[in-house]
C-alpha positions in Angstrom: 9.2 -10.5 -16.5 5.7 -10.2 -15.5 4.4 -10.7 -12.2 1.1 -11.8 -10.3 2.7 -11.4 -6.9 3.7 -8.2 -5.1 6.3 -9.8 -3.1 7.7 -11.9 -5.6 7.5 -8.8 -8.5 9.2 -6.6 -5.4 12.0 -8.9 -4.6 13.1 -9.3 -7.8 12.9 -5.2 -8.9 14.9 -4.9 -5.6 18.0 -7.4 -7.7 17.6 -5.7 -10.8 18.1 -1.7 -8.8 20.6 -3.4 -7.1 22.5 -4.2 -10.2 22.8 -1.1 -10.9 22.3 1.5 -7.8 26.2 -0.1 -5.5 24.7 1.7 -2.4 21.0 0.1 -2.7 21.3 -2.3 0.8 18.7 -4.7 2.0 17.8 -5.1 5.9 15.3 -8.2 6.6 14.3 -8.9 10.1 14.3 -13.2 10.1 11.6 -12.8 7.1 13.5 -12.7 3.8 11.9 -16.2 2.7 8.4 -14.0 3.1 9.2 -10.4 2.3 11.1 -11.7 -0.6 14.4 -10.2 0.7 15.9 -13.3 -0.1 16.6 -12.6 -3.3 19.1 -10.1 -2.6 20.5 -12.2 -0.6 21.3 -14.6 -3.1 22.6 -12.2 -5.7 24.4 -9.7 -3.3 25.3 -11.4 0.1 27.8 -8.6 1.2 24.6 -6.0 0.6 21.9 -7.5 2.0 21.9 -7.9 6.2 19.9 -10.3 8.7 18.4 -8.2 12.1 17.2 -11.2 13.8 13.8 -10.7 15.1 14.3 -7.0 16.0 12.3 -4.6 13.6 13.7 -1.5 15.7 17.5 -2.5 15.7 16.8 -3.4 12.2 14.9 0.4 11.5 17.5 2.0 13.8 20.5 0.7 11.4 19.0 1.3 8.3 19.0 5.1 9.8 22.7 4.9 10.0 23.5 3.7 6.7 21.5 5.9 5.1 23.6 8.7 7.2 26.7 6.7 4.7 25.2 7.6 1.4 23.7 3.9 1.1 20.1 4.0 -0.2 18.6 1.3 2.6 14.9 -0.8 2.5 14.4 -2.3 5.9 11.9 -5.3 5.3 9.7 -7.1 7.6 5.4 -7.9 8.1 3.5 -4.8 7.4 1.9 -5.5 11.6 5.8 -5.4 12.8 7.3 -2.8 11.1 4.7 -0.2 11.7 4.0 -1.3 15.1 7.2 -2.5 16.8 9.9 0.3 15.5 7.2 2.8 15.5 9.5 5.1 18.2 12.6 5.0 15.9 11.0 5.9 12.8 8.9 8.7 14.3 12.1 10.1 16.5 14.9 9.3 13.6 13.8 8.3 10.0 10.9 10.9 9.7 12.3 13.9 12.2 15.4 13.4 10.2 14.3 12.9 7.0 16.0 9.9 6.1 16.4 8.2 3.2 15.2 4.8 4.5 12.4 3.0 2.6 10.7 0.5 4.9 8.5 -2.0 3.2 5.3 -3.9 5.2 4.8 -6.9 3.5 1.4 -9.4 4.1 -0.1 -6.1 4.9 -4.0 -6.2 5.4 -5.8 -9.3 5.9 -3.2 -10.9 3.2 -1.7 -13.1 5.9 -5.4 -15.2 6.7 -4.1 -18.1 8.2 -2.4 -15.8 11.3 -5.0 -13.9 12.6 -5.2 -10.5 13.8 -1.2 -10.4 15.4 -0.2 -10.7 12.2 -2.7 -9.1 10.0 -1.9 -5.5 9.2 -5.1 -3.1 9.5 -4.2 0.4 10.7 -0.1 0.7 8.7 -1.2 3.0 6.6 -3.0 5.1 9.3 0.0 5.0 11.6 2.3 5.8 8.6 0.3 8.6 6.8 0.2 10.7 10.5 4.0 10.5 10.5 5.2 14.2 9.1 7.9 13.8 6.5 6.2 9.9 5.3 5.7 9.0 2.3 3.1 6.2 1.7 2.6 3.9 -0.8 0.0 1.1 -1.7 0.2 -0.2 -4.8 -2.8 -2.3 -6.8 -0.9 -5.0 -7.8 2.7 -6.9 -8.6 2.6 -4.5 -12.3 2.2 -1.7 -10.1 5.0 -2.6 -7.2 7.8 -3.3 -10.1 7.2 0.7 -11.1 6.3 1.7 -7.7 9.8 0.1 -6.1 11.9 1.7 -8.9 10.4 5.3 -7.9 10.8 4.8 -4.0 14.3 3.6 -4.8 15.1 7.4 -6.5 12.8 9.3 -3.9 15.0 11.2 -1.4 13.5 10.6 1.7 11.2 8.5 4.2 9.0 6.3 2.5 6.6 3.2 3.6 5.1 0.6 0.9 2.6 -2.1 1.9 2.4 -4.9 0.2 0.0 -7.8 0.0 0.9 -11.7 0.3 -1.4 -13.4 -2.2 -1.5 -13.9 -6.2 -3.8 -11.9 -7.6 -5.0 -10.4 -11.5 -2.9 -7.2 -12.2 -5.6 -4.2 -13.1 -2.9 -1.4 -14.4 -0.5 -1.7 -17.2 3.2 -3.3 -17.2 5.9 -1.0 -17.3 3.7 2.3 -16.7 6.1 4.4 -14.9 5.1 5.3 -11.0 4.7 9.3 -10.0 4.5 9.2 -6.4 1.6 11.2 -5.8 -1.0 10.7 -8.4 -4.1 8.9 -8.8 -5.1 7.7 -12.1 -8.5 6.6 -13.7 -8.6 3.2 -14.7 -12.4 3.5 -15.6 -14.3 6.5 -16.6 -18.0 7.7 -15.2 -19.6 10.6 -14.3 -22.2 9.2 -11.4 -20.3 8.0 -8.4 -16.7 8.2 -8.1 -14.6 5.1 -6.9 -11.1 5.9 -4.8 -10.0 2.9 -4.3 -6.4 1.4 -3.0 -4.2 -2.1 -3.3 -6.0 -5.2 -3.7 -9.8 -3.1 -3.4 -9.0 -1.8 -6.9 -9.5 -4.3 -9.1 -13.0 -4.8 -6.2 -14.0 -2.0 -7.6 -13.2 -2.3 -11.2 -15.1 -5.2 -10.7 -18.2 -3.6 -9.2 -18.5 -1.0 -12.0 -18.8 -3.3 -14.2 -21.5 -5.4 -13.0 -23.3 -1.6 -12.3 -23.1 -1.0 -15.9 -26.6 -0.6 -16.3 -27.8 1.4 -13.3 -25.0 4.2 -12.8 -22.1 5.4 -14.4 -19.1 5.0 -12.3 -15.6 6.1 -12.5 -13.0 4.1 -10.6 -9.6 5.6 -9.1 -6.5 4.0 -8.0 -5.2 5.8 -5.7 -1.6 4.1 -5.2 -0.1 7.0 -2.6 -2.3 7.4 0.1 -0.2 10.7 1.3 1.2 12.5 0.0 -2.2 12.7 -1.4 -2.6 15.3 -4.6 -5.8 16.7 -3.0 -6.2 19.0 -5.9 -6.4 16.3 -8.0 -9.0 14.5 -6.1 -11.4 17.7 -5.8 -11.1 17.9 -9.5 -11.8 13.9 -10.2 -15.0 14.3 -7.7 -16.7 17.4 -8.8 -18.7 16.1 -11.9 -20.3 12.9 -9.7 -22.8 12.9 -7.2 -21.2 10.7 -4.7 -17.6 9.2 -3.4 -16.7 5.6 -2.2 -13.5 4.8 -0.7 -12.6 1.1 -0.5 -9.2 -0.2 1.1 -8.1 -3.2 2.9 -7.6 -1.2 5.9 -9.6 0.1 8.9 -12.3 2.7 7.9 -10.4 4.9 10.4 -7.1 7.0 9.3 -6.6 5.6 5.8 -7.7 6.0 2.5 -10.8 7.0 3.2 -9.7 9.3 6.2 -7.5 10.9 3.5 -9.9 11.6 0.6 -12.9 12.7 3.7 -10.6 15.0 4.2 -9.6 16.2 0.8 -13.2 16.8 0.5 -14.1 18.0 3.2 -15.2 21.6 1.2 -16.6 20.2 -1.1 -20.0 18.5 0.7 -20.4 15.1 -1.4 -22.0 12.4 -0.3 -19.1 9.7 0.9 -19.2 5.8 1.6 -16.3 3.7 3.1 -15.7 0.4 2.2 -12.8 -1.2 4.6 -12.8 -2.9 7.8 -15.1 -1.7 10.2 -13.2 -0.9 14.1 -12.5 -3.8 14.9 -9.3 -6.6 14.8 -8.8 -9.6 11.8 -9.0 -13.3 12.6 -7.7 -16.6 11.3 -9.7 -18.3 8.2 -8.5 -21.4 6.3 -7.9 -18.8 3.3 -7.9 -15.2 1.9 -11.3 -14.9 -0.3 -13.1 -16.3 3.4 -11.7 -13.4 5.1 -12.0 -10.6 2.6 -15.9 -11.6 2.7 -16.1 -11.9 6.4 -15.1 -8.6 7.0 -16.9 -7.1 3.8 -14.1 -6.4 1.5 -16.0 -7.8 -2.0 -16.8 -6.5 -5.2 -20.9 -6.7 -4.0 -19.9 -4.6 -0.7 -18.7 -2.1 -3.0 -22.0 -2.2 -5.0 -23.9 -1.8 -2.0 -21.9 1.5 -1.2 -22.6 2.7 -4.6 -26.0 1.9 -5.0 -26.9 3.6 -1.5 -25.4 6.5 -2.5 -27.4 6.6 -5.9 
């Protein structure tokens, strides 16, 4: 089945596992009608359980079923889960190195009708200073089908964000997920593109209508640690420049990762992401993405200053 919703393609991956994985359990924390958990639900009641509003109790009981053999994903907004059981996954999932997969959904501006209490902006940079965490950010619903079968055969801790909107797929159905790499989508030689989740097909987007003027390559980079730095170094060294764009503060995510990557290597780097400050309401997503400067033209702006 294809899908052109992350939550909807990740809810129903999480069924189709679950038919075949016994010790695959869902945790949802009063949210499975919008992480998608509900699904599960509906197919295996006796595997799926409700927290209540309690992100940590749910986190904390995930820990001990994974201590059972079960493979658990612990569900909830990508805002709570990093932010309100923050203590137990530092001191138990990640110290431990638990197989618990906990799973942000709405993360980044995604959720534009909420504001900034329930708009995710710094998960991934919470997530990726956690030792022992795996982070994931896929482009799109394509993407999260292969991206939930890997996490679900990973041993260890890992966190996926996921957006709330439809959206155009930019990678290919049924491309298997390698936690860890990045992959060109579209080749150049000029400036180099790294860009994560929804800011991929931004960018995609943005080398296109640059056509003429430069030749830019465009990256997604779907794990945002562990981050094949190697890889990076080697995708960077034939172009003159690097943008980063993310849905995501400028600070601690993807483009903290790939600064830092090259930080040898003495390129010229832009960030595209959301400047230090928190999100607001709007009356919809494509209003906020521009507010805050997440479009395909602020991405051509950070590649044509950098020509």
């Amino acid at each position: 089945m294809s899908y052109t919703n992350q939550r909807l393609a990740y809810g129903n991956t999480l069924v189709e596992i679950g038919k075949n994985n016994k010790n695959l359990v869902v945790l949802d924390a009063d949210l499975c009608g919008s992480t998608m958990g509900k699904f599960f639900e509906q197919e295996f009641p006796e595997r799926h359980v409700e927290m209540g509003i309690a992100e940590a109790d749910m986190v904390s009981t995930a820990a001990g079923l994974s201590q059972t053999g079960k493979v658990p994903f612990a569900n909830s907004f990508a805002v709570f889960i990093s932010g309100r059981a923050y203590d137990q996954i530092r001191q138990t999932i990640a110290i431990g190195k638990l197989n618990v997969k906990l799973v942000g959904s709405s993360a980044g501006l995604s959720d534009f009708g909420d504001g900034s209490t329930h708009q995710a902006i710094e998960d991934m940079a919470i997530m990726r200073s956690i030792p022992n965490m795996t982070v994931i950010c896929p482009a799109d619903a394509n993407e999260t089908v292969e991206a939930t079968k890997a996490i679900a055969d990973y041993n260890g801790p890992v966190y996926m964000r996921l957006n709330r909107n439809d959206y155009d797929n930019v990678t290919e159905a049924g491309r298997p997920f390698k936690i860890g790499e990045p992959t060109v989508l579209r080749e150049g030689n000029e400036i180099v593109v790294f860009a994560t989740g929804y800011m991929v097909g931004l960018a995609l987007k943005a080398a296109e209508a640059l056509k003429d003027k430069v030749s830019v390559k465009v990256v997604n980079v779907s794990t945002i640690k562990p981050l094949n730095n190697e890889k990076i170094i080697e995708l960077a060294k034939d172009c003159r420049a690097v943008v980063t764009a993310e849905e995501h503060s400028v600070i601690g995510g993807l483009g903290g990762a790939i600064a830092e990557a090259l930080r040898q290597s003495c390129k010229p780097i832009d960030f595209v992401g959301i400047e230090d400050v928190f999100g607001c309401s709007a009356l919809n997503y494509q209003d906020l993405l521009e507010h805050y400067g997440l479009t395909k033209e602020a991405v051509e702006k950070a590649i044509s200053k950098l020509i």
